[in-house]
Backbone as numpy.savetxt, mean C-alpha at the origin, in Angstrom:
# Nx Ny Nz CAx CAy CAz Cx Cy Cz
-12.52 -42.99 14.05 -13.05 -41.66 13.78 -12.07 -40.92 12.88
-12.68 -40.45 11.76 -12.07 -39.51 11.31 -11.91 -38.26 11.58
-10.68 -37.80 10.52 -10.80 -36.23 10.13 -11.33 -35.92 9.10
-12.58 -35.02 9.06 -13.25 -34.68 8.24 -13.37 -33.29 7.81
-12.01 -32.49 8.42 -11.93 -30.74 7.82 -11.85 -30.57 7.13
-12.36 -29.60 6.22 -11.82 -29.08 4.97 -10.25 -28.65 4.89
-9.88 -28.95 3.48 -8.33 -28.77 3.58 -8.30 -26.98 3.73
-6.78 -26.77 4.12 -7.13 -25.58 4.63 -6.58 -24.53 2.97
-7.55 -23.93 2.97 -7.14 -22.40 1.74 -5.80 -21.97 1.54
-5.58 -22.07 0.36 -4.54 -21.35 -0.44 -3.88 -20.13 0.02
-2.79 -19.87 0.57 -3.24 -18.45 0.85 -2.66 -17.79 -0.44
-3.47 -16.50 -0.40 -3.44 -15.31 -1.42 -2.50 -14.46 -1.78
-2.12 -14.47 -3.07 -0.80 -13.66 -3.18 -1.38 -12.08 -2.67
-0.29 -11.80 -1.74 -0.44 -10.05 -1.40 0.69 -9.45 -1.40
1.02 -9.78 -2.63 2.74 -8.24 -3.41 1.46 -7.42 -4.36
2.29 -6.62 -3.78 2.25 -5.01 -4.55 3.32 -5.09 -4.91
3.19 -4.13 -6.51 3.54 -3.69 -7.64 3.31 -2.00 -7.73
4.80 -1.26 -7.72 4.92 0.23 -8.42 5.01 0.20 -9.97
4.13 0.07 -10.08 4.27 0.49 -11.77 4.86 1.48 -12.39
5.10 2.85 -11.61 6.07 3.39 -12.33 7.50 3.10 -10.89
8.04 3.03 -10.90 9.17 2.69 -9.46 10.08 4.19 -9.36
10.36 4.67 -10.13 11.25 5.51 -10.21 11.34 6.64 -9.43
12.06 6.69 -8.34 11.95 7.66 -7.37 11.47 6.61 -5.81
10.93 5.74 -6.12 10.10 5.05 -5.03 10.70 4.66 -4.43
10.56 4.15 -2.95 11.22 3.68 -1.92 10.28 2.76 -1.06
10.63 1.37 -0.84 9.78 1.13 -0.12 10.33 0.94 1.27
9.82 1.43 2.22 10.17 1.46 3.98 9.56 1.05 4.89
10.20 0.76 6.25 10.01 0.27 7.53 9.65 0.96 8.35
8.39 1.41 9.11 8.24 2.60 9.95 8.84 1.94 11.34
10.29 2.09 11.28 10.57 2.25 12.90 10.89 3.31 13.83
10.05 3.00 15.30 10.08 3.64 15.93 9.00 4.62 16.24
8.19 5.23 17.38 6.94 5.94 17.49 6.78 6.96 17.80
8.01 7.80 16.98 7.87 9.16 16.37 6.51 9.75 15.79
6.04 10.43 15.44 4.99 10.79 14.74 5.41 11.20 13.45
5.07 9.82 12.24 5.05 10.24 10.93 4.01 10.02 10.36
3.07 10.52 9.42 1.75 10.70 9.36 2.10 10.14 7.65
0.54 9.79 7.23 0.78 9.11 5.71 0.44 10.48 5.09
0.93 10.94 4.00 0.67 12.15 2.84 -0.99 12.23 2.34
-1.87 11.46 2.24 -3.23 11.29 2.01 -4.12 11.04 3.24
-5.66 11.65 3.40 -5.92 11.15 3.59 -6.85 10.18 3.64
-7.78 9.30 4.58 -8.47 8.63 4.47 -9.86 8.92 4.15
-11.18 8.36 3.05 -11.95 8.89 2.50 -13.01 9.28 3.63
-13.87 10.03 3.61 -14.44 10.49 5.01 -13.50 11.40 6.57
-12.27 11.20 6.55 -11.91 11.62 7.22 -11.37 13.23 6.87
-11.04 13.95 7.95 -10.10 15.27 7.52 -8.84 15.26 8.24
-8.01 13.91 8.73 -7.41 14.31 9.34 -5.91 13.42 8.41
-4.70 13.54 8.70 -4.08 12.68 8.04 -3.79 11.53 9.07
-3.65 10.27 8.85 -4.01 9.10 9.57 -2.11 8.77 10.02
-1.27 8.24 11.19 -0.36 8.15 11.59 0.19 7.23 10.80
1.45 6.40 10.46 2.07 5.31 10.11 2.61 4.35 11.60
2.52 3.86 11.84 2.72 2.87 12.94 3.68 2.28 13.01
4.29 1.97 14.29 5.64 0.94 14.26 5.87 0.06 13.52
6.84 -0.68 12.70 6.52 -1.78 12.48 5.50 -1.64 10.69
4.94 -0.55 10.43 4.45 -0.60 8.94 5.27 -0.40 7.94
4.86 -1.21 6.55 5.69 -1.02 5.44 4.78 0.19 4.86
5.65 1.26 4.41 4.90 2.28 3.15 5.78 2.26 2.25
5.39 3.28 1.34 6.07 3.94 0.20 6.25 5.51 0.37
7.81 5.77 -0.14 7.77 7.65 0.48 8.91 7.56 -1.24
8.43 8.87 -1.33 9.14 9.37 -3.03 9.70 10.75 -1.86
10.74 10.98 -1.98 11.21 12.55 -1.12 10.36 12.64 -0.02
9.73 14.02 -0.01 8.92 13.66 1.31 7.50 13.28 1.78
7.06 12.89 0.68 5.85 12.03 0.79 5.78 10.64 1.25
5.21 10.21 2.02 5.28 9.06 2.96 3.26 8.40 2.35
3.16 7.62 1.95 2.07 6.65 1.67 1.93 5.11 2.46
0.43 5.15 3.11 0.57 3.74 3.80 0.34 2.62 2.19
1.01 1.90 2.60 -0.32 1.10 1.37 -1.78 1.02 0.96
-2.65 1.00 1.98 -3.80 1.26 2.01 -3.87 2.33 1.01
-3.41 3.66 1.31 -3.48 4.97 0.53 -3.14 4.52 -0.89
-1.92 4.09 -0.97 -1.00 3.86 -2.15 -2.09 3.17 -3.08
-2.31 1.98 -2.48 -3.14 1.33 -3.70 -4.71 1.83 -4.05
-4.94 2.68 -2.82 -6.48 3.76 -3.13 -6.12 4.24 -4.32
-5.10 5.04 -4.50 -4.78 6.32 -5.57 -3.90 5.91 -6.58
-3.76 4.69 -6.65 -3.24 3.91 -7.53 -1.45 4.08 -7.95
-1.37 4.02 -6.79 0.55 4.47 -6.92 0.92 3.03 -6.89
0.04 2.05 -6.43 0.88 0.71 -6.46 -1.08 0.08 -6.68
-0.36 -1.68 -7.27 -0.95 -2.17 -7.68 -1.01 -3.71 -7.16
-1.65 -4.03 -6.95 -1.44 -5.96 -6.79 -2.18 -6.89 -7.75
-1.98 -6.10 -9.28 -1.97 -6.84 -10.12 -0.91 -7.19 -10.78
-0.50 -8.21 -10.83 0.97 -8.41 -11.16 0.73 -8.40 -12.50
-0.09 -8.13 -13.21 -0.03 -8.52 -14.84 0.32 -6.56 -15.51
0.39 -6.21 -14.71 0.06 -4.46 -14.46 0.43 -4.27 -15.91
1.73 -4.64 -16.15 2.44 -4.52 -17.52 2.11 -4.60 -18.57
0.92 -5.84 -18.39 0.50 -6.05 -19.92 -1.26 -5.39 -19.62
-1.84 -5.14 -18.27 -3.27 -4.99 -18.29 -3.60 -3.27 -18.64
-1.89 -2.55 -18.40 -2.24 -0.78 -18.14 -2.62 -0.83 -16.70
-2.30 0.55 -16.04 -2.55 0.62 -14.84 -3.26 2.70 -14.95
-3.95 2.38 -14.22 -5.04 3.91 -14.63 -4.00 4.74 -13.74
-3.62 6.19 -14.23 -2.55 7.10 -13.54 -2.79 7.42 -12.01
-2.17 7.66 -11.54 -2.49 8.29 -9.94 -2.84 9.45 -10.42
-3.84 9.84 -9.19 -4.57 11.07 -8.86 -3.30 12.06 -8.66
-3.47 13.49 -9.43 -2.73 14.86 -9.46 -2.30 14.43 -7.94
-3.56 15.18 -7.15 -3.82 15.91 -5.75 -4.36 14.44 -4.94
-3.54 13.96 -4.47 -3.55 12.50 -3.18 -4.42 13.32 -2.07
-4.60 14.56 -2.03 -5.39 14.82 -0.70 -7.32 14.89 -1.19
């Protein structure tokens, strides 16, 4: 008897890219303080928490989950960003 599985999938590159970096920071949310992301989520009115254990992006005191970040285009996971242009972030993230 054989094995007859399909081989298993590639997995997918998932880096993000700051296209502009300058000022940027990327961080570790430790600990379950209450730090909240700077945007928020579409449909919602509330600002959504950062969680133990999450990576964001914070410029001074703005704190971005990724999710947000790459909504509003502060980061990118096109690695070609350089040569494709990357469309500006939104003024107003809220």
């Amino acid at each position: 008897m054989s094995d007859t599985s399909p081989p298993a999938p590639e997995p997918q590159d998932r880096r993000v890219y700051i296209p502009e970096p300058e000022g940027w920071k990327a961080r570790i949310k430790i600990g379950w303080d209450n730090d909240y992301c700077y945007a928020k989520s579409p449909g919602q009115d509330y600002f959504h928490l950062l969680l133990n254990g999450e990576v964001y992006i914070q410029k001074e005191h703005e704190k971005f989950c990724l999710t947000c970040a790459l909504r509003l285009g502060l980061v990118t996971s096109d690695r070609l960003y350089w040569q494709n242009g990357v469309r500006p972030p939104r003024k107003d993230p809220l």
